[in-house]
N, C-alpha and C positions, 0 to 999 in steps of 0.2 A: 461532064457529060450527063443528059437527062435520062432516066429510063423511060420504058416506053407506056409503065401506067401512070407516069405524072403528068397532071395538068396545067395548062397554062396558068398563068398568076392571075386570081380573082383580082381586080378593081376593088378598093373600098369606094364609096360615094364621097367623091371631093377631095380622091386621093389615088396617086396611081402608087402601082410597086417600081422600083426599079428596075433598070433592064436587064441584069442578069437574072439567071434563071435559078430556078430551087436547088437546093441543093439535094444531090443523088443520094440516094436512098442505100446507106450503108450500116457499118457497125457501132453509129451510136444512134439510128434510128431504131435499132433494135435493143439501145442500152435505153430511150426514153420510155419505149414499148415493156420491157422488162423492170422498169421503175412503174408503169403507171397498171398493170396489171394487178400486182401483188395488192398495190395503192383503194382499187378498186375491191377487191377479193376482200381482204382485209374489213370494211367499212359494210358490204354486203353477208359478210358469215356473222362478223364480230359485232357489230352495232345495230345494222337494219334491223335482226329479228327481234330485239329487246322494246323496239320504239314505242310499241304500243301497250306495253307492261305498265304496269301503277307507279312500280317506283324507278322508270326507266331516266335515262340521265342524258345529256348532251353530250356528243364526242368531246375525251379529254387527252389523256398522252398519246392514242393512237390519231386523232388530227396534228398533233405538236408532229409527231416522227412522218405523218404521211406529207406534211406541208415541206418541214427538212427534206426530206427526202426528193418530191418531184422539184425544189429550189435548186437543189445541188445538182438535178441529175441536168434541167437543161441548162442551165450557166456552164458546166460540163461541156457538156454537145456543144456550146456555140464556142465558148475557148477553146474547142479543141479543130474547131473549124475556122476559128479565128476572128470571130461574130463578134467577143463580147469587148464591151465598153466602159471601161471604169474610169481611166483618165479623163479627168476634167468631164465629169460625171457625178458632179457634187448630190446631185438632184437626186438619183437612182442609189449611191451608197447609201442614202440620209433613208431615204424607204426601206431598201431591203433591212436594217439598220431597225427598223422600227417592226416591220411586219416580222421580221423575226421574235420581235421582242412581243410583240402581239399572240403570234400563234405558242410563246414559251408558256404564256398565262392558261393554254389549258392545261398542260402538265401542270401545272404550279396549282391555280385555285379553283376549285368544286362549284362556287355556283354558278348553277342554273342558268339564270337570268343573263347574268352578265357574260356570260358565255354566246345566249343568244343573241345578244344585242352586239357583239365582240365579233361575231363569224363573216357577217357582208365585209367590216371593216379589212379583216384580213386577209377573206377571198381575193377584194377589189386591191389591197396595196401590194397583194401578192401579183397579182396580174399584171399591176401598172408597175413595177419592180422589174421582174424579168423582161416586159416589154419594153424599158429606157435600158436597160441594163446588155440585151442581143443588139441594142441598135434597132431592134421590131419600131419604136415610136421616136424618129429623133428628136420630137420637143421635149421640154421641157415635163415631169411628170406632175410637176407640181403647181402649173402653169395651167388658166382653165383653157387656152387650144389641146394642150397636150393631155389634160383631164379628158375632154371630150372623143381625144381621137384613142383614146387607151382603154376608154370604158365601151367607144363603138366595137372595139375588134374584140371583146373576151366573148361573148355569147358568139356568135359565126364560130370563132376559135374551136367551139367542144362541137363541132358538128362537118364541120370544111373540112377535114380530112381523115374522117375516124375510118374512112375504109383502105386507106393508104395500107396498112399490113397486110391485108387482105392479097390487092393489088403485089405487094412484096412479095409472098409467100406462092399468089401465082408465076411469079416471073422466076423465081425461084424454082420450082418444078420444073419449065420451060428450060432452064438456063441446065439443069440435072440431066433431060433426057427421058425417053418415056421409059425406057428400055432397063434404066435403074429403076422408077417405080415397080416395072413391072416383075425387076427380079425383085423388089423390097416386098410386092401382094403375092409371090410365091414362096419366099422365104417364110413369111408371117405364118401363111395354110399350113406349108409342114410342121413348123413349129408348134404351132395350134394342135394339128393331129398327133405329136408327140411328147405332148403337155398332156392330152386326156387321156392316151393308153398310159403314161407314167401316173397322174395321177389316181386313177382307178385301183392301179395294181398297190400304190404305196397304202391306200385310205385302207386298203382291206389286208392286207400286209400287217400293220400297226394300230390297235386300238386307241392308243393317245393321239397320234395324228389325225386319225379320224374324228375323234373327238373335237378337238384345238379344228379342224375343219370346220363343222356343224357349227361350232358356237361364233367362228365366223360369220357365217352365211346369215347367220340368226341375226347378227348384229347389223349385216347389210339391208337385212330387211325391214329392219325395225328402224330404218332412218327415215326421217323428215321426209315429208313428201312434196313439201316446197325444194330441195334442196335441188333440181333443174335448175326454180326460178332462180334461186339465189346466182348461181352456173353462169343463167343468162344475163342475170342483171351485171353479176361481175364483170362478164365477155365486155358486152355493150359499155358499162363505167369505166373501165380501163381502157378501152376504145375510144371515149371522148376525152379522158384526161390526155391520153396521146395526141389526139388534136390538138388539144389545146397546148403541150410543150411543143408540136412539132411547127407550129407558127409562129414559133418565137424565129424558127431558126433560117429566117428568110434575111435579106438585106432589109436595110431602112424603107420604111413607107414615108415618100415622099410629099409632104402636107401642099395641097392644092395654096394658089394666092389666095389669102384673105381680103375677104372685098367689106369694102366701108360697109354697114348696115344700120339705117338711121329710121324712124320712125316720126310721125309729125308731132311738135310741139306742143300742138293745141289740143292735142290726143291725149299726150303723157300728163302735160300739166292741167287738164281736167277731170282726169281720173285722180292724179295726185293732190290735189286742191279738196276734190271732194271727202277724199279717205281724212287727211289734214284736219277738216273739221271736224268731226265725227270722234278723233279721236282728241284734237283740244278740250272737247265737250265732256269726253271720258276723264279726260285728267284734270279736270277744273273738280270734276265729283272725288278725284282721288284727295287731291288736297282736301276737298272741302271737308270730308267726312273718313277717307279712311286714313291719312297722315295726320290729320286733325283731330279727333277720335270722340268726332262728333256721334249721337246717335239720334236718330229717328223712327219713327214708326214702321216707317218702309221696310227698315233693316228685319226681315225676318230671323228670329230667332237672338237679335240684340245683336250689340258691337261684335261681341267674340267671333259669333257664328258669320257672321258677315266679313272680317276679317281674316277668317280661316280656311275661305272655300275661294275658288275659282282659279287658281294658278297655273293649272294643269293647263284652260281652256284661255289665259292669258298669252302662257309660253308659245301654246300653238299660233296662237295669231301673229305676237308676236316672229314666229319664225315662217309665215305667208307674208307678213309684211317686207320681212327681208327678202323673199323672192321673189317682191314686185319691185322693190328701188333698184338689186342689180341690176336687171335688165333694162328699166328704164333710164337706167344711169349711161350705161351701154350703148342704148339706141339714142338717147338724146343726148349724150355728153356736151355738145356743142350749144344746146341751147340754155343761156344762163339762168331762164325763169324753171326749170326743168330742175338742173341743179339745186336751187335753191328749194324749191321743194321737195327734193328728196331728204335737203339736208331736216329740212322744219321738219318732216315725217318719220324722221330715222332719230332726230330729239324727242318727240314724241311720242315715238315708239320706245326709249329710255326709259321714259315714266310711266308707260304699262310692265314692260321690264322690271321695274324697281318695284313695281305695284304686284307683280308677280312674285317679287323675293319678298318682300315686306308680309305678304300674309303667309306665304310657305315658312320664312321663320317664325312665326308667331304657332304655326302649325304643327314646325317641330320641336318647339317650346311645350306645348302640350302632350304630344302624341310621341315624342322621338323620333328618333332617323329611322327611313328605312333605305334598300339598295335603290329604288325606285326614286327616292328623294335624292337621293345622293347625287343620282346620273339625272335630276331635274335639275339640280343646282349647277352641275357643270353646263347643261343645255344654256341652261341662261345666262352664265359668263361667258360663253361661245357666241351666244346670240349678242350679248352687248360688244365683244369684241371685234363683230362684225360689221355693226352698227357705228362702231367709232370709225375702222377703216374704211363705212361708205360715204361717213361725210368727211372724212380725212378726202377721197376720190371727189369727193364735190366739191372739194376748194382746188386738189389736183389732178384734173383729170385724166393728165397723161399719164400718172400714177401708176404702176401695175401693186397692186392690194391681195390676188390670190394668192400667189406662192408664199406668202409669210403668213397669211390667214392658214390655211393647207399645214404647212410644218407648222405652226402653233396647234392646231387644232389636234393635228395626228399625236405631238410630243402630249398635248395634257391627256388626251384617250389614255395612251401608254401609260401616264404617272397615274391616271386613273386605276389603269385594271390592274397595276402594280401598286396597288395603296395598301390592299388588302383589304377591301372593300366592309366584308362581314362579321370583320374582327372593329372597322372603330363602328357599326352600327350597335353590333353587340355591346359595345364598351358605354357608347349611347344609353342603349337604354338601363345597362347597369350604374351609369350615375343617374339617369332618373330617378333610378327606383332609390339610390343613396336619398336621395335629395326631399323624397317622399312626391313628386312629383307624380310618377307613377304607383299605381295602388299595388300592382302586383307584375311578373317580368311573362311577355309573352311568349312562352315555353314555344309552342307551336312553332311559330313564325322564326325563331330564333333556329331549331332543329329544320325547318325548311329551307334553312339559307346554304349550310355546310361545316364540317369540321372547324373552319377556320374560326367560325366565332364562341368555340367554347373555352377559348381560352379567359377571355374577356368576360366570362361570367365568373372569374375566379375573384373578381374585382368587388364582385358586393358583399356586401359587410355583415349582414345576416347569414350568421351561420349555416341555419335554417334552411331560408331562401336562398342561398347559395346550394349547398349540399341538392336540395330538392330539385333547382333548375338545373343542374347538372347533370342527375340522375334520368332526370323523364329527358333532356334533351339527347343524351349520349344513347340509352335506350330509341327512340328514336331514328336516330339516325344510321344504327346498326340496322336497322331493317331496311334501308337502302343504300347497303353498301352497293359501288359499282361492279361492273364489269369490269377486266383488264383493260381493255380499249377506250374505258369512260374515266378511268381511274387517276389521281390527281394527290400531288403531296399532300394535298390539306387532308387524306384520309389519315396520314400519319398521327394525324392530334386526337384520332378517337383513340380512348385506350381499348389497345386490346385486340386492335387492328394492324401494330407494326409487323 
């Protein structure tokens, strides 16, 4: 049975909902509502105020417990309404499986960076997880229909029904009587009036209480004068987290027919033809001169310096390149001169690829690893492993190529942010500096990454140099210890900090 503040089932575009209707607004709409409040409150007191501080940090154990926490509460709600799907649901264990293992990496490691680069990843597996997992998406999660229709519904999600409590809480009053509120606004008034004659008489009764009084009031006063805003932003953030668990817990949305979508040949394969040359022409210069290790005039700054630059603005192309042969691949799969050129342009996109690792290790030959290199080098075995499965798709067109690109891709993230990222960069440049490669270890940059990597400086063999980079990094790094909510095992390695 519906109540009478819920609304019929929005339509997605290209997908209707099934015909049963929402489910009634009961006691685990008020367990999602009481998971996603706190969730919000939390991230609003604890986190927001520090964000604009010097040495302010990315959320760290308190996103780990906030992500657990609204994971468990709707899988909850929907097993206990009998929603949720896990048999023969290979697809949605293998995610949850992962985005758990994704959001445990803020508890675990402190940096920064990777942390940022780590957040969309786990928003999105966390969405498209409970959404295979309630039955909310019955494709595939891994699959790009079931990508597409999992990444349409998360944004509507935090906004579709955040006034639903609202709605509850009035139907609720309705359902009480007016006649109970109104004895509840008379009880409160006497109440009220016999809280001030008692308090009056005790404050002057008791000089300690009165005291312990005053230095109350004092204290109320001298708080934060944001502390509304924080109030309201919590209201409102815990209000759309609610949305967004509470549309898990509808029936499957049922995916509209997929209708053929093709594009004309003479379209694809003269955009592709063109691109094709362009970069034949590029990779005749890679042999000729930078695998060959020719030099010339041109070469500003000589071989080295030519050698050593451009990878960043290669990878990028490389990965615009890739997302013009999907598609193409897609709309023209039937046409075989189409194919074939995807495939000649996904082989030559290898050799900008390869052109791209070839100077980036000659790069970090010189310079050392940094986090930023690290997550460039995985880009580009990502990018080459896509590139194989598109002309793998262009011999087989019937092929499906996403769902194992997808789990390959998610599994190395995780091996990624589970490698310990700060500790082999660290490690890095203290065989540098073993090696005499580098002249000296960079303090700075080393204390900007996190606790993790000072272990690895225990590794250089200079006393000295050891003892010194220890000192100014640990130093350092005490000046931006976190918050409790930022906070991450890898603090445990500064000493002094357990």
């Amino acid at each position: 049975m519906t109540n009478a503040f819920e609304k019929p089932p929005i339509p997605q575009g290209g997908q209707r909902e099934a015909a049963s209707s929402r489910p009634a607004w009961g006691k685990w709409e008020w367990m999602l509502l009481a998971a996603a409040l706190p969730a919000a409150g939390c991230y609003f007191f604890c986190h927001f105020p520090n964000i604009l501080q010097k040495n302010s940090h990315l959320p760290g154990v308190g996103l780990t417990l906030t992500q657990w926490l609204l994971t468990a509460a709707a899988l909850i709600a929907a097993g206990k309404k009998g929603r949720l799907r896990i048999r023969n649901n290979r697809a949605g264990v293998f995610l949850l499986a992962v985005s758990i293992g994704l959001g445990a990496c803020f508890a675990r490691f402190a940096d920064d960076a990777l942390r940022a680069m780590n957040l969309p990843v786990v928003c999105l597996s966390t969405a498209l997880t409970l959404a295979s997992l309630t039955g909310a998406n019955p494709l595939s999660p891994l699959s790009g229909p079931g990508l597409r229709l999992g990444i349409r519904r998360i944004l509507p999600s935090l906004f579709r029904h955040w006034t639903l409590p609202v709605r509850a809480a009035a139907a609720l009053r309705q359902k009480n009587g007016p006649a109970r509120l109104k004895g509840l606004g008379a009880g409160l008034a006497l109440g009220g009036l016999a809280v001030v004659i008692a308090m009056s008489l005790l404050l002057s009764a008791d000089g300690v209480f009165d005291a312990l009084f005053q230095a109350s009031v004092q204290k109320l006063s001298s708080l934060d004068g944001a502390l509304p805003v924080r109030l309201l932003l919590s209201v409102l953030g815990g209000l759309c987290l609610f949305s967004f668990l509470f549309s898990f817990q509808f029936p499957s949305v049922q995916a509209a027919e997929r209708k053929e979508r093709s594009a004309s040949s003479v379209t694809l394969s003269t955009a592709l033809g063109m691109l094709a040359v362009v970069y034949a022409l590029f990779v005749y210069v890679q042999f000729r001169y930078l695998f060959g290790g020719a030099e010339t005039a041109r070469m500003s700054g000589g071989y080295a310096e030519y050698a050593r630059s451009g990878f960043f603005q290669l990878v990028i192309l490389a990965m615009l390149t890739l997302l013009l042969i999907l598609p193409c691949l897609h709309l023209g799969r039937k046409s075989f001169a189409v194919r074939c050129l995807c495939a000649l342009v996904a082989l030559l996109t290898v050799v900008i690829v390869f052109s791209a690792f070839f100077r980036m290790r000659l790069y970090i030959r010189a310079f050392g690893l940094s986090v930023l290199r690290v997550v460039t080098l995985w880009g580009m075995a990502m990018i080459l492993l896509a590139l194989a499965a598109s002309m793998l798709k262009c011999c087989l067109p019937e092929k499906r190529i996403c769902p194992v690109l997808t789990a390959l891709a998610l599994l190395s993230w995780l091996a990624l942010n589970w490698s310990n990222v700060d500790a082999v960069v660290a490690r890095n440049q203290a065989a540098l500096y073993n090696a005499g490669v580098l002249s000296e270890i960079d303090v700075s940059y080393i204390a900007s990454l996190s606790p993790d990597a000072l272990p690895a400086l225990n590794e250089i063999r200079d006393q000295t140099a050891r003892e010194s980079a220890l000192s100014a990094a640990e130093e350092r790094l005490r000046l931006k210890t976190p918050i409790p909510y930022d906070w991450a095992l890898s603090w445990l390695f500064l000493p002094g900090e357990q």
